[in-house]
N, C-alpha and C positions, 0 to 999 in steps of 0.2 A: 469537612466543612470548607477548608480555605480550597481545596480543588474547586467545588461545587460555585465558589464565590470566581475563581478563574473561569472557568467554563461559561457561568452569568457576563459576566465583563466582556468576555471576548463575542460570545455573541451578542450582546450590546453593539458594540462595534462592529461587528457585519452588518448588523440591522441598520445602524444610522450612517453605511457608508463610511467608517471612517479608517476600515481595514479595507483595499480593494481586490477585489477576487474578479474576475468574471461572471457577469448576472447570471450567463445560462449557466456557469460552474455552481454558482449557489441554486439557481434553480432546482437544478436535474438534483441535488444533495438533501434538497428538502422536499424532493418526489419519498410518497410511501413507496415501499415500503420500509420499514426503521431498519429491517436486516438485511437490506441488499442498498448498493450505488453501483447505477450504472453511468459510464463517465465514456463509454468507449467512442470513439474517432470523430473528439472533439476538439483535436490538435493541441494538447496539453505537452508544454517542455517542463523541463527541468528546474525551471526558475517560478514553475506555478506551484508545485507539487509541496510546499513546505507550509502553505494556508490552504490550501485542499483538504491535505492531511488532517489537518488542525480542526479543519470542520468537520470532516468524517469523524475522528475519533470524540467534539466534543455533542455533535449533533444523534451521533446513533452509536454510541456508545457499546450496544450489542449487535454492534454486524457482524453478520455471518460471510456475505461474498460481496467482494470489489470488484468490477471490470474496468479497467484500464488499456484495453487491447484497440491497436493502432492509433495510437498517441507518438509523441514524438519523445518518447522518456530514455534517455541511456544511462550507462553505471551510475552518474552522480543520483541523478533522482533513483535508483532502485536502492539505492543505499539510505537518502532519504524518508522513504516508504518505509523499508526493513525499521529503521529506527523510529517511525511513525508509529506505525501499525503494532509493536512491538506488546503495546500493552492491549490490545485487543482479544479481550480471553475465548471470545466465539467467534473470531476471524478461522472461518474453514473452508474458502476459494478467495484465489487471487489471481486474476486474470491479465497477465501482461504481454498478451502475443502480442506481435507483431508491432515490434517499440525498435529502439536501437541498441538493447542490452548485450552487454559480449561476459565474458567471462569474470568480470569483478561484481557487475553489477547484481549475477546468477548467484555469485554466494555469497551477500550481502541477502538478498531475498530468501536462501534458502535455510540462513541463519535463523529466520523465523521458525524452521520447526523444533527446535531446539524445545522450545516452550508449548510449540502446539503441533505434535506429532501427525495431528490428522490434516494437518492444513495439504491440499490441494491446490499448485501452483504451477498455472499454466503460461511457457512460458516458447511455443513454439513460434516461427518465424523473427525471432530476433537475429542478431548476429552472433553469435554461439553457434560454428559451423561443425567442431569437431566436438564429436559424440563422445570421445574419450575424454577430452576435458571434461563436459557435461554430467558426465559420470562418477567423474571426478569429484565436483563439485554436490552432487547427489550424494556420494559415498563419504563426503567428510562433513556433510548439514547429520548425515546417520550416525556416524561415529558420534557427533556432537551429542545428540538426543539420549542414546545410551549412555555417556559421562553423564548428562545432569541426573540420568535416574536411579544413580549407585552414589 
């Protein structure tokens, strides 16, 4: 109930302007459909991504895939989203090509599947040049997933 009453409030406050986002950011967020946002290269940094988030998670609740791809988002915002999106239990694509993520941000995002093994997270053209880190990074989000399941 006191969630339900957050979630009421705060969109209150989108609606009457008194939280500011970007129009077309809320726009595109309140496009059907409830299981998908597409947000892709609409020059989103890092300092928008924390009421983005906030709307996605309290606006569609069951989404399934975010695009985010060619936006201006590096490690800090992938770290934000990872913590965002965290509690989204049918989040299963997550679209962040072509952003400016390097290798913190990669396992900050990949920390998500810890909880949601199926998630699909696309994350090519960023800055993450060596494929062994990447793999790296791949192979301890895996490791992660097996600990929570034992």
């Amino acid at each position: 109930m006191r969630n339900q009453q957050k979630r009421l409030r705060y969109l209150y406050l989108i609606d009457t302007g008194e939280v500011s986002m970007r129009q077309d950011i809320q726009d595109k967020i309140k496009l059907p459909p409830d299981f998908q946002v597409n947000l892709s290269n609409m020059g989103i940094e890092d300092h928008e991504l924390e009421e983005i988030a906030k709307e996605i998670v309290l606006r569609k609740p069951n989404i399934k895939d975010i695009f985010l791809d060619k936006n201006k988002i590096s490690d800090d915002g992938a770290e934000i989203l990872a913590k965002s999106f965290s509690g989204l239990k049918h989040l299963s694509g997550l679209n962040l090509q072509f952003n400016a993520i390097d290798a913190r941000g990669a396992a900050a995002i990949f920390s998500l599947t810890a909880t949601k093994p199926h998630l699909i997270i696309a994350l090519h053209g960023n800055r993450i040049i060596d494929t062994g880190a990447m793999r790296a990074i791949e192979d301890a989000a895996t490791r992660e997933k097996t600990k929570k399941k034992f």
